[in-house]
LUMTORTI-883559 format. One record per residue (C-alpha): y, z negated, x. Coordinates in steps of 0.1 Angstrom, whole numbers, plus 5000, padded with zeros to 4 digits. Each point is the difference from the previous one (the first is absolute). Example, Ala and Ser with C-alpha at 12.3 -4.5 7.8 and 13.67 -1.06 7.14 Angstrom:
! residues 2
+------+------+------+
!    v !    w !    u !
+------+------+------+
! 4955 ! 4922 ! 5123 !
! 5034 ! 5007 ! 5014 !
+------+------+------+
//
This chain:
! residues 401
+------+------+------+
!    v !    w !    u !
+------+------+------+
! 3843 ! 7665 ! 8844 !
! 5013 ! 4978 ! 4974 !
! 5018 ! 4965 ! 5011 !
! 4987 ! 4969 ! 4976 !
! 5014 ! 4971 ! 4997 !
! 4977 ! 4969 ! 5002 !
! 4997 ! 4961 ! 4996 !
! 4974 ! 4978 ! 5006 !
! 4986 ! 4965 ! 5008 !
! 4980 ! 4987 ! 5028 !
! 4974 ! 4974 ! 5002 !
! 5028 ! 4972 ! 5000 !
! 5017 ! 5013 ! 4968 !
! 5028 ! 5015 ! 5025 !
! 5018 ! 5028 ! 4984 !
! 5006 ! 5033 ! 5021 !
! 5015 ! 5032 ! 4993 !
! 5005 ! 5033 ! 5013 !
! 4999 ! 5038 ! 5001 !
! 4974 ! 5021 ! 5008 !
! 4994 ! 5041 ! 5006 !
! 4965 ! 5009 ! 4986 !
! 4981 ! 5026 ! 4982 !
! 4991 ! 4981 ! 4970 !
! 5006 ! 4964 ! 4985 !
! 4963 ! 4989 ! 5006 !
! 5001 ! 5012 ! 5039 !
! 5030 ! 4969 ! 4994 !
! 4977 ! 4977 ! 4994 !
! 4971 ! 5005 ! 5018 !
! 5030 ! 4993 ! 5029 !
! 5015 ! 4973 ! 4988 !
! 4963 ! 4982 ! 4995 !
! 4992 ! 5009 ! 5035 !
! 5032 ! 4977 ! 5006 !
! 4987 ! 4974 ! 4978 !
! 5028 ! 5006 ! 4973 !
! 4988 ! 4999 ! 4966 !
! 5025 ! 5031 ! 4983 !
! 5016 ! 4982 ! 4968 !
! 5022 ! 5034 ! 4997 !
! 5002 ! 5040 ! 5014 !
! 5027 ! 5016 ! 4988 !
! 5011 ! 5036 ! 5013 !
! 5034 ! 5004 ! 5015 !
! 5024 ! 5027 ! 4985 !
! 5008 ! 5024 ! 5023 !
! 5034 ! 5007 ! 5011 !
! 5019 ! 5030 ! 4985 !
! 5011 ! 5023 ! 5033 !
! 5028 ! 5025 ! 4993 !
! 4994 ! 5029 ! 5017 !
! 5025 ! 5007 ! 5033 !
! 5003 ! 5030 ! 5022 !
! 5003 ! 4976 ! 5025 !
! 4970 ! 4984 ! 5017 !
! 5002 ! 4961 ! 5005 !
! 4997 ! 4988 ! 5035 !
! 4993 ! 4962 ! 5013 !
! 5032 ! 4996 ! 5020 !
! 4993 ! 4990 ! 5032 !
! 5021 ! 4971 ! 5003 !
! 4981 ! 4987 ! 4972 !
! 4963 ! 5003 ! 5021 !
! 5018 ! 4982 ! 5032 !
! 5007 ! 4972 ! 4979 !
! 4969 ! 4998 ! 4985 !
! 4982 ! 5006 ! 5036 !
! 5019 ! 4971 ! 5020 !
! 4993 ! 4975 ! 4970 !
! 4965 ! 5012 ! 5003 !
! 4999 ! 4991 ! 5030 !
! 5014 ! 4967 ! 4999 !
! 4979 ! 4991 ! 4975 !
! 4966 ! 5009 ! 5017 !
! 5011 ! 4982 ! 5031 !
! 5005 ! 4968 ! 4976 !
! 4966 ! 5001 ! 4992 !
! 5001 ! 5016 ! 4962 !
! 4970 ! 5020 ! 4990 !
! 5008 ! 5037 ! 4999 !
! 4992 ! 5005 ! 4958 !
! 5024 ! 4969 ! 4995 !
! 5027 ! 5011 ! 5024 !
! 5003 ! 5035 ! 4980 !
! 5000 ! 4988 ! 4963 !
! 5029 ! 4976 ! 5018 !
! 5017 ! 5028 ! 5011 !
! 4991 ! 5026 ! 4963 !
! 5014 ! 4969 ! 4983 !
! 5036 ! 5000 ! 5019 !
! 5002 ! 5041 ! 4999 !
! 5029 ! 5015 ! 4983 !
! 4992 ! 5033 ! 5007 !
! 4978 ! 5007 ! 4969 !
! 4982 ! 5026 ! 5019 !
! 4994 ! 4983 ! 5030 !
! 4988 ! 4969 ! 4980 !
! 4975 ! 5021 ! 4987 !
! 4990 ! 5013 ! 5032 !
! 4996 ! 4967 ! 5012 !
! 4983 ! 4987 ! 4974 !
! 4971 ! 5028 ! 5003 !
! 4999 ! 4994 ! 5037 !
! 4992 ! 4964 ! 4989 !
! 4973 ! 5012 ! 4978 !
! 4981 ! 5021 ! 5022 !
! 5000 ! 4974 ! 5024 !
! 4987 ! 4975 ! 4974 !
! 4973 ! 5024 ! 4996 !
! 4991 ! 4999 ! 5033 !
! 5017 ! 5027 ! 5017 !
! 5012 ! 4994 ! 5035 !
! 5041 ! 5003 ! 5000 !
! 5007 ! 5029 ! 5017 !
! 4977 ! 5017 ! 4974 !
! 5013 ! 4987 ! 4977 !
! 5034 ! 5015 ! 5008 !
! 4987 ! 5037 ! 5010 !
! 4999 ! 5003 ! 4964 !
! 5038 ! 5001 ! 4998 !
! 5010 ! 5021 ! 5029 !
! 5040 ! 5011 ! 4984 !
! 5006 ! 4965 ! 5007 !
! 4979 ! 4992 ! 5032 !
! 4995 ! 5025 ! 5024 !
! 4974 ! 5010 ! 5026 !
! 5022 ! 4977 ! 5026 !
! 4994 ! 4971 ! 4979 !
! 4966 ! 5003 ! 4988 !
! 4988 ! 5007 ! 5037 !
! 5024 ! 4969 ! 5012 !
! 4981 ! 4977 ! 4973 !
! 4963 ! 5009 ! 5004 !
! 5010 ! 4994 ! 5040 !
! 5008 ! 4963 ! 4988 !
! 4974 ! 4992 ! 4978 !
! 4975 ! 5015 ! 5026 !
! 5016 ! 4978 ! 5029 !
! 5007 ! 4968 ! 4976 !
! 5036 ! 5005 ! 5005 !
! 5015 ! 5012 ! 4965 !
! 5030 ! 4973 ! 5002 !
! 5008 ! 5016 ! 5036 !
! 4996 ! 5040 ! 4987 !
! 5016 ! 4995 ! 4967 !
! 5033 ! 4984 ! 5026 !
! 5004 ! 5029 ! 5022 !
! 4999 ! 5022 ! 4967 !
! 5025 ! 4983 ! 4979 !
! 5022 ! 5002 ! 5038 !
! 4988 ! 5038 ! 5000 !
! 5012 ! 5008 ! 4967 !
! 5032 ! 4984 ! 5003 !
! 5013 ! 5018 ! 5031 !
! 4987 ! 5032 ! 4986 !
! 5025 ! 4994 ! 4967 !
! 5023 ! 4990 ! 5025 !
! 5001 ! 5033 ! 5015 !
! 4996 ! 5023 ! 4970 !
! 5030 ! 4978 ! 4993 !
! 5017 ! 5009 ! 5031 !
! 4990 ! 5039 ! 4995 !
! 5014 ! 5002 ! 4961 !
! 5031 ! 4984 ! 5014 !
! 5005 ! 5030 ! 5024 !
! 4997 ! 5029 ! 4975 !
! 5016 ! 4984 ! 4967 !
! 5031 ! 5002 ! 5012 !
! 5002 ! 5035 ! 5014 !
! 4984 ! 5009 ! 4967 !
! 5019 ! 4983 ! 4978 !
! 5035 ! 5014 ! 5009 !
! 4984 ! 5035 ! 5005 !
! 4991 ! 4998 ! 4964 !
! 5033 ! 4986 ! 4989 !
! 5019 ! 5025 ! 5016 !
! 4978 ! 5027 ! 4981 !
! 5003 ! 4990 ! 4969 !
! 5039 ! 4995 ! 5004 !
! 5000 ! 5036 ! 5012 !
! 4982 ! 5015 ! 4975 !
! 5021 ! 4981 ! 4970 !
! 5030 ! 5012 ! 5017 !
! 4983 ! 5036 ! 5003 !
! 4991 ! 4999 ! 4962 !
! 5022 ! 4983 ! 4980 !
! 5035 ! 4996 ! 5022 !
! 5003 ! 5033 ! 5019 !
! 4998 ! 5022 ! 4967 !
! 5033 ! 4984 ! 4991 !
! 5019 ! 5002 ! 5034 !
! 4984 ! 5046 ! 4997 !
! 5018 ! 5002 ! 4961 !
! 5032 ! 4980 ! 5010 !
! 5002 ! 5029 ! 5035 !
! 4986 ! 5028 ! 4974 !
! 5034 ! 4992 ! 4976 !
! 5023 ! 4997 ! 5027 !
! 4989 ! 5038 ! 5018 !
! 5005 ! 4987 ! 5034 !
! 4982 ! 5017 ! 5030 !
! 4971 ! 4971 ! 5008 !
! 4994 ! 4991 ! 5039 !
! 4965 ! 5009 ! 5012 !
! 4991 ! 4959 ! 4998 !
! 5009 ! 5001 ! 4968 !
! 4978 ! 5031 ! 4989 !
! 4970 ! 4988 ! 5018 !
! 5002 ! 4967 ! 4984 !
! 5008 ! 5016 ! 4966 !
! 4969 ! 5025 ! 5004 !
! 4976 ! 4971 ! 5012 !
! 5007 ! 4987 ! 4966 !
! 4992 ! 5028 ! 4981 !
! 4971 ! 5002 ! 5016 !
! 4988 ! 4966 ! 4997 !
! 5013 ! 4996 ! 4965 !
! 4979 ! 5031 ! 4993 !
! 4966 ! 4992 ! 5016 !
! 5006 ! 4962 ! 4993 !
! 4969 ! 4999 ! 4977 !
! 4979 ! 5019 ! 5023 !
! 5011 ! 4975 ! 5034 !
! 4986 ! 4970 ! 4984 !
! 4963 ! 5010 ! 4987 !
! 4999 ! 5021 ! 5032 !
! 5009 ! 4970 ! 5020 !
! 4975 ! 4980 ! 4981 !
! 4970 ! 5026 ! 5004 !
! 5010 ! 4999 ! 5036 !
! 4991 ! 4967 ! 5007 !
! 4970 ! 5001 ! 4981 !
! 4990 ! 5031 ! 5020 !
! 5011 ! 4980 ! 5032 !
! 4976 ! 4972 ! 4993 !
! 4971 ! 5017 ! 4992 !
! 5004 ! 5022 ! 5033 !
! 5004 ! 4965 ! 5014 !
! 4969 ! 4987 ! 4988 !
! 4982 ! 5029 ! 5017 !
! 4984 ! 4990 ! 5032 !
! 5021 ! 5033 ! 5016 !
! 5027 ! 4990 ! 4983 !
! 5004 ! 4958 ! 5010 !
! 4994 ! 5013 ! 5030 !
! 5026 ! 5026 ! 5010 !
! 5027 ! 4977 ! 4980 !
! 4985 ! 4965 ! 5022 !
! 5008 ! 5024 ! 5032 !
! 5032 ! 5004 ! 4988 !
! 5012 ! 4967 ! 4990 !
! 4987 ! 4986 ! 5035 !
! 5025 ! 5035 ! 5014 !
! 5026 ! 4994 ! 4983 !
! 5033 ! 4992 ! 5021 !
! 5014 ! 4974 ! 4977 !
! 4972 ! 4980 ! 4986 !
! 4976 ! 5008 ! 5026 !
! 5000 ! 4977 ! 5022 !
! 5000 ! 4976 ! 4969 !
! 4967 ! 5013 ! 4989 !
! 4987 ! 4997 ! 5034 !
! 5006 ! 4969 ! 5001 !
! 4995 ! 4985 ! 4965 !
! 4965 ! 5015 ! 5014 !
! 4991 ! 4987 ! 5030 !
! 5011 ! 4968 ! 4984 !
! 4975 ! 5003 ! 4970 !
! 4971 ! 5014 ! 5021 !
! 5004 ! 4968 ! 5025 !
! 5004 ! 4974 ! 4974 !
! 4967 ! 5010 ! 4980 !
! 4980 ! 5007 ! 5031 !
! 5007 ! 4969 ! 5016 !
! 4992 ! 4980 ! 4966 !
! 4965 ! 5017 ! 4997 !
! 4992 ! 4995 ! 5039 !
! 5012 ! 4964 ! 4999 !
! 4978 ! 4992 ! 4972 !
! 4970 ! 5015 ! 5010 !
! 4990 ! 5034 ! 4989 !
! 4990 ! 5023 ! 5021 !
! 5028 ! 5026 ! 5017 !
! 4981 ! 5030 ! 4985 !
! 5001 ! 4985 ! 4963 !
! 5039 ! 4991 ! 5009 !
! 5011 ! 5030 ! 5009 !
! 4982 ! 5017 ! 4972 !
! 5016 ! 4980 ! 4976 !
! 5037 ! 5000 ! 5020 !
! 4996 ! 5039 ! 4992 !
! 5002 ! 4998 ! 4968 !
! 5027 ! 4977 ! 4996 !
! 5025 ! 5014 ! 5026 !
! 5021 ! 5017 ! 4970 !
! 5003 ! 5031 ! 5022 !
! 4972 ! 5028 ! 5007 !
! 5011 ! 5008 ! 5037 !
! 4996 ! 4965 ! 5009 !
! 4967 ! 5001 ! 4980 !
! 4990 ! 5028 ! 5018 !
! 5006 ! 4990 ! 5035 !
! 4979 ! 4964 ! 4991 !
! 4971 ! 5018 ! 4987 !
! 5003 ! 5021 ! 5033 !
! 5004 ! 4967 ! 5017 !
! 4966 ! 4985 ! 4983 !
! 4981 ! 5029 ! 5007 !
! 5004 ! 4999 ! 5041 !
! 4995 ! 4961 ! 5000 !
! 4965 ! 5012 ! 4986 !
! 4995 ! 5018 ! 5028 !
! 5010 ! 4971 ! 5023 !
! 5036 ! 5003 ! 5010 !
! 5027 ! 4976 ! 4995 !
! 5024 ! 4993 ! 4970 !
! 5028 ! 5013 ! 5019 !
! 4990 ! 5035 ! 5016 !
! 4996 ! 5015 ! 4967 !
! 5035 ! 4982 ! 4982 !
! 5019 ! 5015 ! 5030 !
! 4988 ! 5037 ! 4999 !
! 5006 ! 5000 ! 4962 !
! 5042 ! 4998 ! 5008 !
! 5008 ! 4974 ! 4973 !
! 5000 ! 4971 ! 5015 !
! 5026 ! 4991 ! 5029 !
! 4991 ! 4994 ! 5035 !
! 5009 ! 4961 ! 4999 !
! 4971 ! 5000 ! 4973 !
! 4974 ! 5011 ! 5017 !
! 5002 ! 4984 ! 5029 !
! 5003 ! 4965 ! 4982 !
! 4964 ! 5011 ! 4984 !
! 4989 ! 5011 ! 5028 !
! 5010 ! 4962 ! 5017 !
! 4978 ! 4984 ! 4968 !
! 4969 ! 5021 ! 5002 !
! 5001 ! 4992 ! 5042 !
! 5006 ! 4959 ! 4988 !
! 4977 ! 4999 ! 4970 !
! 5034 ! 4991 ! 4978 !
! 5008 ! 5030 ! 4981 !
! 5007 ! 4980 ! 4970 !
! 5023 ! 4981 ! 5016 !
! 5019 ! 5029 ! 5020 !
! 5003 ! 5017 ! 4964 !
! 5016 ! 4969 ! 4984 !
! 5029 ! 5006 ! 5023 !
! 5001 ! 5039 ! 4998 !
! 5006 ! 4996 ! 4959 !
! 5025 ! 4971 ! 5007 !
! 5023 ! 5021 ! 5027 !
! 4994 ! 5029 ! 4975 !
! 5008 ! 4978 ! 4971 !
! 5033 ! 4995 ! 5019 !
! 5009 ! 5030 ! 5006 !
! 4993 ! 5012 ! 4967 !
! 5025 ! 4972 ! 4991 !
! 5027 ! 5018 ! 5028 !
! 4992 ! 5036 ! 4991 !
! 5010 ! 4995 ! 4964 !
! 5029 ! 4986 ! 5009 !
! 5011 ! 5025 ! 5023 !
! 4994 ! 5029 ! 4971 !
! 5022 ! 4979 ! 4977 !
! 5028 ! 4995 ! 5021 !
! 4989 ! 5042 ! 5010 !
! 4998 ! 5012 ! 4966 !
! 5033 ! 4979 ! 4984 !
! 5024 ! 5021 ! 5019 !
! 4978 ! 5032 ! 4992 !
! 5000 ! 4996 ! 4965 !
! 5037 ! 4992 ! 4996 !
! 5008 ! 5034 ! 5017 !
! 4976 ! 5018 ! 4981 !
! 5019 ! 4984 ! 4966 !
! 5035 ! 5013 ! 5013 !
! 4985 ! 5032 ! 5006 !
! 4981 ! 5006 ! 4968 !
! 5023 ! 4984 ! 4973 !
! 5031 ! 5001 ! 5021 !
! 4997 ! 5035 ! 5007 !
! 4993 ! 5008 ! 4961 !
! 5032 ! 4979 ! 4989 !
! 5023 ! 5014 ! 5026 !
! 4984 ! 5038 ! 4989 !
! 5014 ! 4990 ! 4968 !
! 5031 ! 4988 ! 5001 !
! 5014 ! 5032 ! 5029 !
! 5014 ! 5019 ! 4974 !
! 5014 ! 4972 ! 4983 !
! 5018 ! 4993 ! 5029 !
! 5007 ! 5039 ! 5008 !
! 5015 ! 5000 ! 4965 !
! 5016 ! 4970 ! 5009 !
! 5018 ! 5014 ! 5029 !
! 5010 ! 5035 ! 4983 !
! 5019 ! 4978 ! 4970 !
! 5019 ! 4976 ! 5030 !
+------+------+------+
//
């Protein structure tokens, strides 16, 4: 719908001014009447000009923390909820988070209820969230809700933080030490084979296995790349098969390096988001449901919808967690403790903070594991091509002394 642009008086001769979304200029009026405004002028809005990018836009989450906690302060202050969001529109620098804010605003204007209100933009608000916030408006505790979000969202960046930390690195140099390979292999080795071709001197088998690795990367050069590129594209979409997520998930949580890592990172997640939902009121079924889907791996997934079909049938949280094999002893018994003392929210606090932590250990045990790893594997690889190279100048070397 269209975005006019409208000024008015009311019954005192007080100017006001504003924007509105609506269908037609007169639907306009007939609103701004039903305010007592008498419309002096409607103007449409021009609409932005959007380039178009390969690359979807995304509210970063950072961004809907902030906006969460001042929220939140501001409803426990006493501001209406309408005036509390154009507050917040107004201060926006994201451009499209302001306009997401400023629809939210609308709808609730209109007489949506919040949580509504934000269903309708679920890339930036998720299930967690919209669940969280019809919970607080339903128990008269939005200020309270909107609180343990904004803390929610901030330890989960926190840890994504923690986990990007962990595998830049080891990815970074890997790549480096690529690329240096294959310049040398392309552009630097076909020197070194005309300078030994011109000289007619009996090569050592280093030397020939380097010098025919070129060749044969110089020569299928063109092909590596796309072929690299379809690759990953084929990788992706095998990955976005419910067969495929799932055999790759079971393999990330196998792996001997990262693992544990994974494990961790989610035990951490699934105990953080759990205990938010249980501690503010919706019920375990519509928790775990919802934890599912935002566990970020499909093993774990899997093992909590297991989980939430057996509570159906009566048992405990714990019995099903622990046949599943993903989550560590020490876990289960800790929610096994909370279901026996009616505080499973709290219990699960403390399992994402000790997991939180050793997140915070486990990545810094890989870095200080992978540094010495990665320098070996750059003596081997480009060390071993250089000193392939330069044998026969040093055989040459020795047959002139």
């Amino acid at each position: 719908m269209p975005i006019y642009k409208w000024e008015g008086k009311t019954a005192k001769g007080v100017v006001k001014k504003g924007e509105m979304e609506a269908p037609t200029e007169a639907a306009i009026r007939i609103h701004l009447r039903q305010q007592s405004i008498i419309p002096t002028s409607i103007n449409a809005k021009a609409k932005d000009i959007n380039i178009p990018s390969p690359f979807k836009k995304k509210v970063p989450q950072r961004a809907v923390a902030v906006f969460t906690r001042q929220l939140a302060t501001m409803i426990d202050a006493g501001l209406p909820l309408v005036q509390s969001l154009e507050v917040l529109s107004s201060q926006q620098e994201n451009k499209l988070f302001k306009n997401v804010i400023r629809e939210i605003r609308e709808d609730v204007e209109g007489g949506s209820t919040f949580a509504g209100a934000l269903k309708k933009h679920p890339v930036t608000f998720n299930e967690l969230y919209t669940n969280l916030v019809v919970a607080g408006e339903e128990g008269g505790i939005l200020d309270t809700i909107l609180n343990r979000l904004a803390t929610y969202i901030e330890k989960a960046e926190a840890l994504k933080k923690k986990v990007k930390s962990a595998l830049i690195y080891p990815a970074t140099i890997v790549t480096v030490a690529v690329a240096v390979v294959i310049i040398l292999m392309v552009f630097v080795i076909p020197t070194f084979e005309t300078m030994f071709s011109s000289a007619g001197q009996s090569l050592p088998l280093p030397t020939l296995i380097v010098l025919g690795m070129s060749k044969m990367i110089k020569s299928t050069f063109y092909i590596i790349i796309p072929a690299l590129i379809l690759l990953f594209f084929l990788f992706k979409r095998y990955y976005k098969t419910d067969s495929g997520r799932a055999l790759v998930d079971r393999l990330l949580l196998k792996s001997p390096v990262f693992g544990p890592l994974f494990r961790k990172i989610a035990v951490a997640r699934f105990s953080r988001t759990l205990g938010t939902l249980v501690s503010s009121g919706v019920p375990i079924l519509d928790g775990l449901s919802i934890v599912s889907r935002t566990s970020g791996n499909r093993a774990i997934e899997t093992a909590i919808m297991n989980a939430r079909a057996s509570i159906r049938e009566g048992e405990t949280i714990a019995e099903p967690l622990g046949r599943s094999g993903h989550f560590p002893p020490m876990v289960i018994q800790m929610i096994a403790v909370g279901e026996s003392t009616g505080a499973l929210d709290a219990m699960l606090t403390k399992i994402a903070e000790f997991y939180e932590d050793e997140v915070d250990v486990a990545v810094a045990n890989l870095t200080s594991l992978l540094e010495p790893l990665l320098m070996i594997f750059l003596g081997v690889v480009i060390g071993g091509v250089v000193i392939a190279m330069y044998l026969p100048i040093f055989n040459m070397a020795s047959a002139v002394g």
